[in-house]
N, C-alpha and C positions, 0 to 999 in steps of 0.2 A: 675369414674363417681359418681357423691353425686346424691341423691335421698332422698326427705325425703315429708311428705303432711300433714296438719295441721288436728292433730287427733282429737278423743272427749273421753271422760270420761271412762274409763274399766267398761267392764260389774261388775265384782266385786263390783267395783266404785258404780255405780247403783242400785243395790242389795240392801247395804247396807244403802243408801240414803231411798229405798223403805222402807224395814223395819221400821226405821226412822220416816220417813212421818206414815205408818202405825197405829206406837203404838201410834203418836202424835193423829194423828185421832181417831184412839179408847178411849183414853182417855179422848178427849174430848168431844167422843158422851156420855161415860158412866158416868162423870160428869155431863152431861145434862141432863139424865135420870133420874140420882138422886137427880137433884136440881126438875124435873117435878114429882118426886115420893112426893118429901117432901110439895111440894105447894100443889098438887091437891090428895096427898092421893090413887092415882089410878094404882097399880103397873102393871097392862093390858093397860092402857095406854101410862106408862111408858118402859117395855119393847117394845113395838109398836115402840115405838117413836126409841128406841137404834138400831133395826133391822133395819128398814129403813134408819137410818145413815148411820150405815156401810157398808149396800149393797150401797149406793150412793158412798160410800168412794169407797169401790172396783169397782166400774164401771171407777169411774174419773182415778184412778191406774192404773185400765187395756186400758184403753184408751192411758194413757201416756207410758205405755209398747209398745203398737203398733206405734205408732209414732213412736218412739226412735226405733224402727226393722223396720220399713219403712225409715230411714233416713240411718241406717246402709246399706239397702240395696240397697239405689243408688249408681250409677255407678261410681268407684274411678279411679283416674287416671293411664294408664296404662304406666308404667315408661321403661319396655323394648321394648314395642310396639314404646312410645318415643321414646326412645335411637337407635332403629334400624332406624329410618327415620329421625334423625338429627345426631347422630354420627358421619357421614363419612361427612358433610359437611366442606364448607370452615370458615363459617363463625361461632364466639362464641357466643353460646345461651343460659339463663337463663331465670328461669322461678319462680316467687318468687308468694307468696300470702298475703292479705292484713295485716297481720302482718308483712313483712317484709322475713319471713323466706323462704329458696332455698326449691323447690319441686323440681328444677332438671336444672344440667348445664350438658351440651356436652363436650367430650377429650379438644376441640376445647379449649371451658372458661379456662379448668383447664390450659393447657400448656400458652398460654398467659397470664394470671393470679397466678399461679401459687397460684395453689390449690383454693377451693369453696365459698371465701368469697362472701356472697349474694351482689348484687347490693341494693344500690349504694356504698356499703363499700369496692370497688374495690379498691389496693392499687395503683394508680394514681396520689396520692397527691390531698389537699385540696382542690382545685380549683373546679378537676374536680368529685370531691364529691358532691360539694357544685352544680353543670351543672347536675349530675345526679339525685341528689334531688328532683333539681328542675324540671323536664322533668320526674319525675315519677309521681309529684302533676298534673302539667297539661296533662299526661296519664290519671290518674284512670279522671278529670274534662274532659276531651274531648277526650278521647279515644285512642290516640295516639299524641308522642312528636319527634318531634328530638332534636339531639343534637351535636353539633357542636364544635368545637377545642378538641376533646378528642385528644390525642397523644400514640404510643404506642413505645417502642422501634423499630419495625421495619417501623415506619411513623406514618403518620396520621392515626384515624379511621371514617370511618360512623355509624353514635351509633342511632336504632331508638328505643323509648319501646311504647310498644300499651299495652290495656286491653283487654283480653280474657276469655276463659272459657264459660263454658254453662251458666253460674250466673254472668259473667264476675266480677269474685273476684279475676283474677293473673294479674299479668306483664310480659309481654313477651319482656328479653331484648336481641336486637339481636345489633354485635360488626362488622363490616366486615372493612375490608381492603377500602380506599377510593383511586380511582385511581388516578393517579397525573400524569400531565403534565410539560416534562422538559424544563422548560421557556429557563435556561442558555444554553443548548444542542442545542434548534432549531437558541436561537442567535448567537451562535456560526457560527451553520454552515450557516446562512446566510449572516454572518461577511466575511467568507470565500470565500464565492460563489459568483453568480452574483448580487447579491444586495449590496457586499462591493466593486464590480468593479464597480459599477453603480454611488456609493456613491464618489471613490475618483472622478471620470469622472468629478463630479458637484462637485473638488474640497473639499470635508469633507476626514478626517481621523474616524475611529471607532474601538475601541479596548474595548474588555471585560476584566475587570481584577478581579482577585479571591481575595477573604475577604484577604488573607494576602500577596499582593500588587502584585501577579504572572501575567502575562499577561497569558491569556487564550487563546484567538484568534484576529488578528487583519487584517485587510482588507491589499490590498497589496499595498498602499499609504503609509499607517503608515510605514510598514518592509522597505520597500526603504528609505525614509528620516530619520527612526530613525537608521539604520542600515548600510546603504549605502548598499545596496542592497546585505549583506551577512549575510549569517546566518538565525537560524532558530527563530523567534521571539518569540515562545510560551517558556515559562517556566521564561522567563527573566523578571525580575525588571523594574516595569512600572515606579517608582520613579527613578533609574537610566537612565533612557530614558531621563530624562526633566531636565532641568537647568534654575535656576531662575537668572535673569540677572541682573547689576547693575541697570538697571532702574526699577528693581520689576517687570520684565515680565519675564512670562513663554516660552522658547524657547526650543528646541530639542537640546539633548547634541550634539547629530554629528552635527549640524549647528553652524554656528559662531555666535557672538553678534549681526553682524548689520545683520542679516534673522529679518523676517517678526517676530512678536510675535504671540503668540497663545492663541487662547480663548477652555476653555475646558468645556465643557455643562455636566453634572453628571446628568446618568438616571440610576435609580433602576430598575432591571429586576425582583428580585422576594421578595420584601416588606417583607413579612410573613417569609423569611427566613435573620436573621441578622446575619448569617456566609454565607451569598450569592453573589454570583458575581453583579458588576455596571459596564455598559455600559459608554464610555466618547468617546462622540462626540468630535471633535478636529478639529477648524477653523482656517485660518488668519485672526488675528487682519484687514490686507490690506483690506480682504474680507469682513469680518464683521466689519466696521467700530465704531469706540463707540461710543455710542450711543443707537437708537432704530434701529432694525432688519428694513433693507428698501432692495426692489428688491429682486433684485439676490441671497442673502444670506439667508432671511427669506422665498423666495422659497425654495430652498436646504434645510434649516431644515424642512420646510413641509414635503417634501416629504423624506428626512430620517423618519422622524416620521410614514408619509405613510407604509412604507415597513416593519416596526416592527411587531415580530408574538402577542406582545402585543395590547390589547387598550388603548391608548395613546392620551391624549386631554390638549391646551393651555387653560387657561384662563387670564384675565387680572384682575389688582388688584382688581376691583370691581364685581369679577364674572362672568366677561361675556366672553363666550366663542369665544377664535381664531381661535383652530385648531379642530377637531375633526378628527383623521383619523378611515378607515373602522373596525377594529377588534372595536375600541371601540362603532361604531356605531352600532353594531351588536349586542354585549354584553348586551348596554343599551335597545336595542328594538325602534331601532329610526328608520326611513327613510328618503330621500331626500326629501321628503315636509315636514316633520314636526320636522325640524333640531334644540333642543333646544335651548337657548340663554342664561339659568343660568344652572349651575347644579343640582339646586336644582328643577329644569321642569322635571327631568329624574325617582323622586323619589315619595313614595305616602305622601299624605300631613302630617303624624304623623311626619315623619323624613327630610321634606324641614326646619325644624328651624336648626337643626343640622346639614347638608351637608351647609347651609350660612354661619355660625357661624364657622365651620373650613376651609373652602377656604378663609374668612375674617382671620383666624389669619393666616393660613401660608403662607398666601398673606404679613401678615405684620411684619411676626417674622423673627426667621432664617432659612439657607437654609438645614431643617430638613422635616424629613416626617413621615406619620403615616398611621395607617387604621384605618376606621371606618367602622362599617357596617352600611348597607343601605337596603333598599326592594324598586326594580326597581316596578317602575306604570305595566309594562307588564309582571312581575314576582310577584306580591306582597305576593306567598304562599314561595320563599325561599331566605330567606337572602345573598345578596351578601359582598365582602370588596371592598371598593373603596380607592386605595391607595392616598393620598395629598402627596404632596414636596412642598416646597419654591422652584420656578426658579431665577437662578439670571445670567445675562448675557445673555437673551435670550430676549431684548429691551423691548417692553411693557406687554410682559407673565410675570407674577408675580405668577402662578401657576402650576403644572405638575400634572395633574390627569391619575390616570391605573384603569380600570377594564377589568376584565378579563370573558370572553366569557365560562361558566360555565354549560351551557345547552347541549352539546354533551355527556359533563361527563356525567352528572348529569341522559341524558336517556342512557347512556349505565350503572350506575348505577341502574337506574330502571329494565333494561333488566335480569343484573347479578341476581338481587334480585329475579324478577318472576321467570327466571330461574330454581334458587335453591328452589323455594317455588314449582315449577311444580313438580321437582324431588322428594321431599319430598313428596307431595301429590302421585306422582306415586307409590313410593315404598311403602308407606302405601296401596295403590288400589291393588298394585300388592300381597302382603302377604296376604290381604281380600279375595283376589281370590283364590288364594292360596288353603288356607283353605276349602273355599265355596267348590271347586272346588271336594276335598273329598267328602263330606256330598253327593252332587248331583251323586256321582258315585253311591254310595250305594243304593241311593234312586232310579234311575233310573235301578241301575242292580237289586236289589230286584224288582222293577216293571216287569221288563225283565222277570224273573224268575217265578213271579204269574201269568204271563199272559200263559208261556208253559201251566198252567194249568187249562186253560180257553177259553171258546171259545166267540165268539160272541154269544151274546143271551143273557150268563152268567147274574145274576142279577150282579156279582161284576166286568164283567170286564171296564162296561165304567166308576165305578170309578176310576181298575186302570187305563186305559187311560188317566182321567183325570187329574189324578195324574203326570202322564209320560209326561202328556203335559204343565202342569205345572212347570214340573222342566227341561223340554226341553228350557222354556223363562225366569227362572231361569240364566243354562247355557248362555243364551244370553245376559243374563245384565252382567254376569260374562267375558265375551270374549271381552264386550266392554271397564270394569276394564281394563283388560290385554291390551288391543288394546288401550287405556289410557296411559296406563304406560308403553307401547310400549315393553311387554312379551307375548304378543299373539303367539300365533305357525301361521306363515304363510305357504304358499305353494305356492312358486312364481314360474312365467312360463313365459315364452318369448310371449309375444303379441301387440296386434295391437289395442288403444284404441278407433277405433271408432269401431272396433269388440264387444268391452265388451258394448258401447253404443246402439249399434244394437239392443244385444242379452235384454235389461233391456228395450228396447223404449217404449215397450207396456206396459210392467208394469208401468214404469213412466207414459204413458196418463192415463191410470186407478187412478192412487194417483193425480194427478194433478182433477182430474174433469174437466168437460166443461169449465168452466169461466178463466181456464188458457192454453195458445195457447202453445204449445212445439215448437220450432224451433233448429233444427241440421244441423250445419256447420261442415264441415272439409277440413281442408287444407291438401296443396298438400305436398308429399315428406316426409311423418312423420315417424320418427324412431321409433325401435320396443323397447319398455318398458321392466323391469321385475317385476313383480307385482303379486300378486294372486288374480284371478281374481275374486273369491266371495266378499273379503273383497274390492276391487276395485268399485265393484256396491255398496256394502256398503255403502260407500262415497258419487256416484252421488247420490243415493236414499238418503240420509241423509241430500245433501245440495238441491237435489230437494224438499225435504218436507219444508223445512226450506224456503225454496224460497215461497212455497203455502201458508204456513201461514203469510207470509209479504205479500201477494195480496188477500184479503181476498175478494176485491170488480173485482176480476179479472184482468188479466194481462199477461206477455209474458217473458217465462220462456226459455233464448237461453242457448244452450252447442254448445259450436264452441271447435275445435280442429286445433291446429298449429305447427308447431315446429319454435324451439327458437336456431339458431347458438351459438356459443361460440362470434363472433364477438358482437352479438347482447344482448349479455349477458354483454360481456363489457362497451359495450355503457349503460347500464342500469343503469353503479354504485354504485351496492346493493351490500353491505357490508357483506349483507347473503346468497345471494347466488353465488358458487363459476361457475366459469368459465369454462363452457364445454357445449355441445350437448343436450338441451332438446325437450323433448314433451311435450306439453302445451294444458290444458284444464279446459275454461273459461266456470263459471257457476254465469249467469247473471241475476236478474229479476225486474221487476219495479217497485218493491213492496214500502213499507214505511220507509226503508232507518234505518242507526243504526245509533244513536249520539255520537258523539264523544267521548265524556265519556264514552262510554259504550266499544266502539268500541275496545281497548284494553284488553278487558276480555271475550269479545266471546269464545276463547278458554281453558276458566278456566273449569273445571269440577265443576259441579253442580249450573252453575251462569246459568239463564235464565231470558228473559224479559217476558216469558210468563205466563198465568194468573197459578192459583195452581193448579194444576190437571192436566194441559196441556203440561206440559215437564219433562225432567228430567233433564238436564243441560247438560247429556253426549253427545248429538248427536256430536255437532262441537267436541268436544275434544276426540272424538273417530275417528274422519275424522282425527284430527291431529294427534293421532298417529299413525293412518295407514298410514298416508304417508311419516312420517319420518320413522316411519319401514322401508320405502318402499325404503327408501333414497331418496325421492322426498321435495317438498318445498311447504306450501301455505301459501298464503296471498289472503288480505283481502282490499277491498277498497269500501266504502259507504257516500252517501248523504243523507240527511235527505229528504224527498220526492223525490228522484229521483234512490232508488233502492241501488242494492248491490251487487259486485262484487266477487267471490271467483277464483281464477287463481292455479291452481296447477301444479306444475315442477317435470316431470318426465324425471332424466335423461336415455338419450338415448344407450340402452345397443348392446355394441360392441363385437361381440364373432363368431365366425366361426362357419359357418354352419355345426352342427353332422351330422354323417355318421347316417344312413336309421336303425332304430331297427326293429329287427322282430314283429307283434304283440301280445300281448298278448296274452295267453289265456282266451275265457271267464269261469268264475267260476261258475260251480252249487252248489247249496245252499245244497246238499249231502257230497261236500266237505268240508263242515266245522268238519266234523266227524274226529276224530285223534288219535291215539294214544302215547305212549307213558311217559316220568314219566320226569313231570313242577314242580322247585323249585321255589315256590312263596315266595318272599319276601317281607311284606310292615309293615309298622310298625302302620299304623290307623286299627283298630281291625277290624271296620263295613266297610272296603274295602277291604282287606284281606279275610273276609268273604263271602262276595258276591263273589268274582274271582274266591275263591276256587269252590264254587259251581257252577258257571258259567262254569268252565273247566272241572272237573266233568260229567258234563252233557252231555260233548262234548267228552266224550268216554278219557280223561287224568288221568293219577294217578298222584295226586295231592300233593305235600309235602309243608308246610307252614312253615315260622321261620317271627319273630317279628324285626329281626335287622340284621345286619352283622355278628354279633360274633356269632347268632345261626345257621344262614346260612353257613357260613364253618363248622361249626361243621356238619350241616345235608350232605352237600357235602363229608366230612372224611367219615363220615359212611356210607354212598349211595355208594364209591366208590369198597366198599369190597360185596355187594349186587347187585344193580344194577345200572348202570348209569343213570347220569340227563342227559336226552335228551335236556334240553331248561329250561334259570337261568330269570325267570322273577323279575325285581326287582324295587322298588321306587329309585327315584334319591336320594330326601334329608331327610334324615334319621338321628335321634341323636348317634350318638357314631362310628358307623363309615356308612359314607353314599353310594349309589349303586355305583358310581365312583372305591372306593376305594376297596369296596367288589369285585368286578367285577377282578379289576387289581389282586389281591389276590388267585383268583379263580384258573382264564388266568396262572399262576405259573405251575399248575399241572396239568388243563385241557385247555390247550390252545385252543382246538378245540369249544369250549365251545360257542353254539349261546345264544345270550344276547339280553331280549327286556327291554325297563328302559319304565316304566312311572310316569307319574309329573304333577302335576297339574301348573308349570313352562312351559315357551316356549324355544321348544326346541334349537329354536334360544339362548338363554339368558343361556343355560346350555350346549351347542353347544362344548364349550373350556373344560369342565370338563367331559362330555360323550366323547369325542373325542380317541376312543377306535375301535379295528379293528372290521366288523362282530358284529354290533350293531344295531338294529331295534329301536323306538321311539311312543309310543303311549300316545297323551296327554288326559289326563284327563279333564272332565267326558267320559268315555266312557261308550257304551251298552255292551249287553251278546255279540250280534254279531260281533259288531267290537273286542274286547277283542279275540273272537275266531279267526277271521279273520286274525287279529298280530298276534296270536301264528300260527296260519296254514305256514301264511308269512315265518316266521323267520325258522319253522324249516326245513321247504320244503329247500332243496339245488337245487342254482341256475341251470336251465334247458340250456343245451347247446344248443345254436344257430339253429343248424343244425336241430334238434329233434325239436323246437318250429315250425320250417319253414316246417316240415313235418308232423308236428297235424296239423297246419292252412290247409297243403292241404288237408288232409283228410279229417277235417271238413266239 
C-alpha cells in the first residue's frame, strides 16, 4: 500500500522565511526613522515613529504564526484508518489530490496495476489515458464521471471517479469488475433446446459457429441433413458442411446437386467481441423464394428473430422499421402503443442525426457492421451500443439492428456498489465503537466508584448521575454504530412476535400521541422466531417514530402480523430473499410517502430527510442491521401521498422443544462479595484501572499485566505463590491478543476459568473466543455487572439436584 498527502513548507522552512521577513521589516522602519530624523530634526519623534513600526511588524508576524498552527492543526487524513476499511474490498481504489499526486491506493490498485502509478497514468495504454483524463476534468466540473470501455486483462472494468474530501480537493477512483452476460452460451443452449426444435418445425436451420469456422451448437435439422443423422456436429467445420454448386449456389455437401439451394442469413451474437461467435440462419432457396421475403418465410424469420436472448430489429432501406422483437423492445423502453417507426424515435434528440446517418450508410454499403453509442429518451443518464449490419437476403430489410437490455446489470451493478460502500462505512462505525466503547467503560465505572462514596443529598452526587446518564446515551448511540455494522452482542431467544408487540403497545400509544390511531393485527399459525427481544422493540419503536413524524397532521399507524410459507415465498420471485418458512411483520402508515429518489437510501447511515436537529440518520439503518443480524429481511415500499410500507422477514425457527431446566436461583446483592486472586488483563490503561478497583472493592486480590507476554509471566510466578483463581482478559490486544493468551495459559492450567471482554460483539469474535469454559462480558460495562461476570464465571456450575432443593426450601 502507497500512502503519501500533499505537504506544506517545514517548520525550519518557516523560521527562516520569518527571520527573513523580520530584518526586512526592521530595516525598513529604521530607514524611515532616519529619513523622519533628517527632515524634521526631532529624534523623540523619530524614535516614536521606529517603535510603533516594529511592534505592528510583530503583531502581523505573530498573527501569521497562528494561522500557519491553525492550518497545521487540521484534521489530516487518516491513511490506516483508510486502509482498514477499503483493503479487504473487491474493488481497486485510489485516491489522488488536485495536483495529481496518489494519497492512497488499496492491495486491490496495486495487484491489477501492478504497482501505485497515480490515475490516470494507469498503464492501460493511450486510449484509455486519454478516457481517464478525461472523466477526471468533468469529476473535479460536476462532481463525478464514468467511464466506459476501460479493459483489464481479466475483462472488462466499471471505472467511476467522483470529488471528495471535506474541501472537495481529491479524486476518488474506484476500478471494479463489470459483470457480463454470455450472449454465445444462452444462444447456444437455445440452439439446442426447444427453440431450435421449434425453428426446424417452421422449416429454418440454425448453427452458431466460433471466429475460426468450428460449429458450436446447431439445432437438430441442421445435424440431420448435414450429417445424415450421424455423428456429433459440434466441433466440426462449418465450411466443410457446404458446397458451392456449379450454378453458384450454396448446397449442403451430404445432399446432391439437384437439392433445394440455400439461403444463409449472418447474425452477430456479440458486436463488441471480434473473435466472437455468428449465428447463420439457413433457408431454402424453394422456401424463400428470390426475391422480397413474402408469407410463410418472412413469418419464420420473425419469429426466429422473436425467440433470440438478443434485441433484434429489421429496418428497411430508408429507416423504417419491420420487425422489432421483444428483448429489443425492452432494451429501447418502448411499448405496444408507442411502437417507433425510425430508429432514430428511440433516441434523445442530440444523437437522432447520428443513428440516421448510419442506418443510411449500412443500408447502402456492404454487408459489414459497427457500434455506435447512443442514449435511449428513457435512459438519457447512461449510454448504451447499438449494434448496425448491412442485411442482405433478407427481401426489403436492408438493415439488422441489436441492442442489448443493460438495466438488470446495470441495478445489480448499483446493488454490488452500495453494498461494498455499506461495508465499508460499517467497518469504519464498528472500529469507532470500538474504541468509544473503552472511553465509556471508564467513565461510567469511575462514575460507579464516586458514587459508593456518596449518598443522595451529596452536593456532588447528582452531578455524578448526571454524568452516568450521559454516558449511559452515549453507550446508546454506540450500540446503534454496532447494530449498523451488525457487531452488536445480541441475546437471541425463542419467541412469539405479537408477544414482544404486546409487551411495547402502551409505550408505542404514549410516542404516537392522540392524532395517531395504533391498530394490531395478527395472523393465525405464526412460527416462533429467534431474535433478542430488546433490540426487536427497538425496531417497531424506531420504525413507529418514523411512521409519526410522516403523519404530522394525524393518521393510522397498522402493525399486522403473518406468516409467509416457503410456497408463498416462491411465488414472490425476490431474488433476495431465499426460500423457506417466515414470520412477517408489516409496519404501515398513511403518512407523506418517500420519493423515489430518495427511496433507495433510506437505509444509508446518516442520510435523513428531516429538518437539522431532528434526526440522526441512524434510526432506519440500525433496524437494518438488527435484522440482518437477526437473519431476518426488510424492505421498503412507498407512495408519495399515500404512506409507507416497511415488511420485515423473520425466518421461522425449527428446533425441538428442550427438556424443563431447573430455576434459577435468585441472587442477593450480598453475593456480589468474593474472594479470591483475578489476573486482569487489558491493555487501555483507564479501563484496566477502573476494574482493578472495581474488584478490589468487591473483597478480589487483584493482579494486572498491560498485554499477553506480561500476563504469562504474572501466571509463571503466581504459580509457585498462589493460584489465579479466575484470567480476566481483553480480546484484542497488540502483540499477542486474549484468544491466544488464553490457549497459552490452558497448556499448564487447563482448569483455568476465563471471562474476555471487548468492546466487539461477541457474535463477530464468536470463531476466535471459541475456547472451552469461557464467560463474555461486552463492553461498556458498570462496577456491578463487572462483579456480577466475575461472581458467574468463578462460581462452579450447581448440580441439578441441589438447585431443585434450594428452590424447595426457598
Amino acid at each position: 500500500m502507497a500512502s503519501s498527502y500533499p505537504g506544506s513548507p517545514s517548520r525550519l522552512g518557516y523560521e527562516a522565511a520569518d527571520r527573513l521577513i523580520l530584518f526586512g521589516v526592521s530595516a525598513a522602519g529604521l530607514v524611515s526613522a532616519l529619513l523622519l530624523l533628517w527632515a524634521l530634526g526631532d529624534i523623540v519623534f523619530a524614535a516614536a515613529f521606529l517603535a510603533t513600526f516594529l511592534a505592528l511588524a510583530m503583531l502581523v508576524l505573530l498573527f501569521a504564526q497562528f494561522r500557519r498552527a491553525s492550518a497545521a492543526a487540521a484534521p489530516m487524513l487518516d491513511i490506516a484508518l483508510l486502509g482498514a476499511a477499503l483493503d479487504e474490498g473487491a474493488d481497486a481504489v485510489a485516491i489522488t489530490d488536485r495536483a495529481g499526486k496518489l494519497v492512497y491506493a488499496n492491495r486491490t490498485f496495486a495487484n491489477w496495476f501492478r504497482g501505485y502509478a497515480p490515475p490516470p497514468g494507469i498503464p492501460l495504454g493511450e486510449q484509455a489515458v486519454e478516457s481517464l483524463s478525461t472523466a477526471a476534468r468533468a469529476a473535479w466540473r460536476d462532481g463525478q464521471a464514468p467511464v466506459h470501455g476501460i479493459r483489464l486483462d481479466h475483462g472488462p472494468l466499471e471505472v467511476s471517479v467522483a470529488r471528495a474530501g471535506q474541501h472537495e480537493d481529491h479524486l476518488v477512483w474506484r476500478f471494479g469488475r463489470a459483470e457480463t452476460f454470455d450472449i454465445a452460451g444462452e444462444a447456444a443452449r437455445m440452439i439446442e433446446g426447444e427453440p431450435g426444435l421449434r425453428l426446424g418445425e417452421a422449416g429454418m436451420m440454425a448453427v452458431l459457429v466460433a471466429h475460426d469456422g468450428r460449429v458450436i451448437a446447431a439445432n437438430r435439422v441442421f445435424g440431420h441433413r448435414a450429417l445424415g443423422g450421424e455423428g456429433d456436429i459440434a466441433g466440426r467445420s462449418f465450411v466443410d458442411l457446404l458446397h458451392n454448386g456449379e450454378d453458384g449456389r450454396i448446397r449442403l455437401a451430404q445432399e446432391d446437386e439437384d437439392a433445394a439451394p440455400l439461403r444463409l442469413v449472418q447474425v452477430p451474437i456479440d458486436p463488441s467481441r471480434p473473435d466472437g461467435p455468428t449465428l447463420f440462419v439457413i433457408l431454402d432457396e424453394a422456401d424463400a423464394a428470390s426475391g422480397e421475403a413474402q408469407g410463410p418465410s418472412a413469418t419464420n424469420l420473425y419469429a426466429l428473430l422473436g425467440m433470440m436472448p438478443l434485441g433484434l430489429a429489421l429496418a428497411e432501406r430508408d429507416g423504417r422499421f419491420l420487425f422489432i422483437n421483444d428483448a429489443f423492445a425492452r432494451a429501447a423502453g418502448t411499448g405496444t402503443r408507442d411502437t417507433p417507426v425510425y430508429p432514430s424515435d428511440l433516441v434523445v434528440k442530440e444523437d437522432k442525426s447520428a443513428v440516421s446517418d448510419a442506418v443510411r450508410r449500412f443500408a447502402a454499403g456492404q454487408a459489414m457492421s459497427g457500434d455506435i453509442a447512443i442514449r435511449l429518451k428513457h435512459r438519457p443518464e447512461e449510454p448504451v451500443a447499438l449494434t448496425i449490419a448491412g442485411a442482405r437476403g433478407l427481401g426489403s430489410a436492408a438493415v439488422l439492428l441489436s441492442l442489448k437490455d443493460n438495466s438488470e446489470e446495470n441495478r445489480l451493478k448499483r446493488q454490488v456498489a452500495q453494498a461494498t460502500k455499506m461495508q465499508a462505512v460499517g467497518q469504519l462505525a464498528g472500529g469507532v465503537a470500538h474504541d468509544f466503547n473503552n472511553i465509556l467503560t471508564a467513565i461510567i465505572g469511575h462514575c460507579d466508584l464516586m458514587m459508593m462514596r456518596h449518598t443522595p443529598g451529596d452536593s456532588d452526587y447528582d452531578d455524578i448521575q448526571q454524568i452516568k446518564h450521559n454516558s449511559n446515551r452515549a453507550a446508546g448511540l454506540t450500540r446503534q454504530l454496532l447494530a449498523f455494522s451488525r457487531q452488536q452482542t445480541l441475546r437471541p431467544q425463542i419467541l412469539q412476535l405479537p408477544d414482544v408487540i404486546s409487551e411495547i403497545s402502551n409505550l408505542l400509544k404514549r410516542l404516537l400521541g392522540e392524532t395517531v390511531t395504533l391498530v394490531v393485527k395478527h395472523g393465525r399459525n405464526l412460527g416462533a422466531v429467534r431474535a433478542d427481544p430488546g433490540q426487536l422493540e427497538q425496531v417497531i419503536v424506531n420504525l413507529a417514530v418514523n411512521a409519526r413524524d410522516a403523519m404530522a397532521d394525524g393518521g393510522t399507524l397498522t402493525l399486522q402480523t403473518y406468516s409467509v410459507s416457503s410456497t408463498e415465498v416462491r411465488q414472490l420471485g425476490s431474488d433476495i430473499l431465499p426460500i423457506a418458512d417466515y414470520t412477517a411483520l408489516s409496519v404501515s402508515d398513511t403518512g407523506v410517502g418517500i420519493p423515489a429518489d430518495v427511496l433507495g437510501k433510506v437505509f444509508e447511515p446518516f442520510f435523513t430527510t428531516k429538518e437539522v436537529g431532528k434526526g440522526t440518520g441512524l434510526g432506519l439503518s440500525t433496524v437494518y442491521g438488527i435484522v440482518k443480524q437477526s437473519g431476518g429481511f426488510i424492505f421498503v415500499d412507498s407512495k408519495v401521498g399515500q404512506g409507507t410500507t416497511f415488511v420485515i422477514y423473520l425466518p421461522v425457527h425449527r428446533a425441538e422443544t428442550p427438556a424443563p431446566t431447573a430455576p434459577l436461583r435468585k441472587e442477593k446483592s450480598g453475593e456480589l462479595w468474593g474472594s479470591g486472586t483475578i489476573l486482569l488483563v487489558e491493555d487501555e490503561d483507564m479501563v484496566r484501572a477502573v476494574a482493578e478497583r472495581a474488584l478490589s472493592r468487591q473483597g478480589y486480590k487483584v493482579l494486572t499485566a498491560s498485554n499477553g507476554e506480561e500476563a504469562l509471566e504474572t501466571l509463571e510466578a503466581a504459580a509457585d505463590n498462589e493460584p489465579i483463581d479466575l484470567l480476566i482478559s481483553d480480546v484484542v490486544m497488540p502483540t499477542m491478543d486474549g484468544p491466544t493468551l488464553v490457549r497459552h495459559a490452558r497448556e499448564k492450567f487447563p482448569a483455568l476459568p476465563i471471562l474476555f471482554m471487548s468492546g466487539y460483539a461477541e457474535e463477530q469474535l464468536r470463531r476466535s473466543i471459541a475456547i472451552d469454559n469461557v464467560a463474555f462480558l461486552p463492553k461498556p460495562f458498570s462496577v456491578q455487572q463487572l462483579a456480577e461476570a466475575a461472581r458467574d464465571t468463578l462460581r462452579p456450575a450447581q448440580p441439578r439436584e441441589d438447585a431443585e432443593e434450594d428452590e424447595t426450601e426457598e
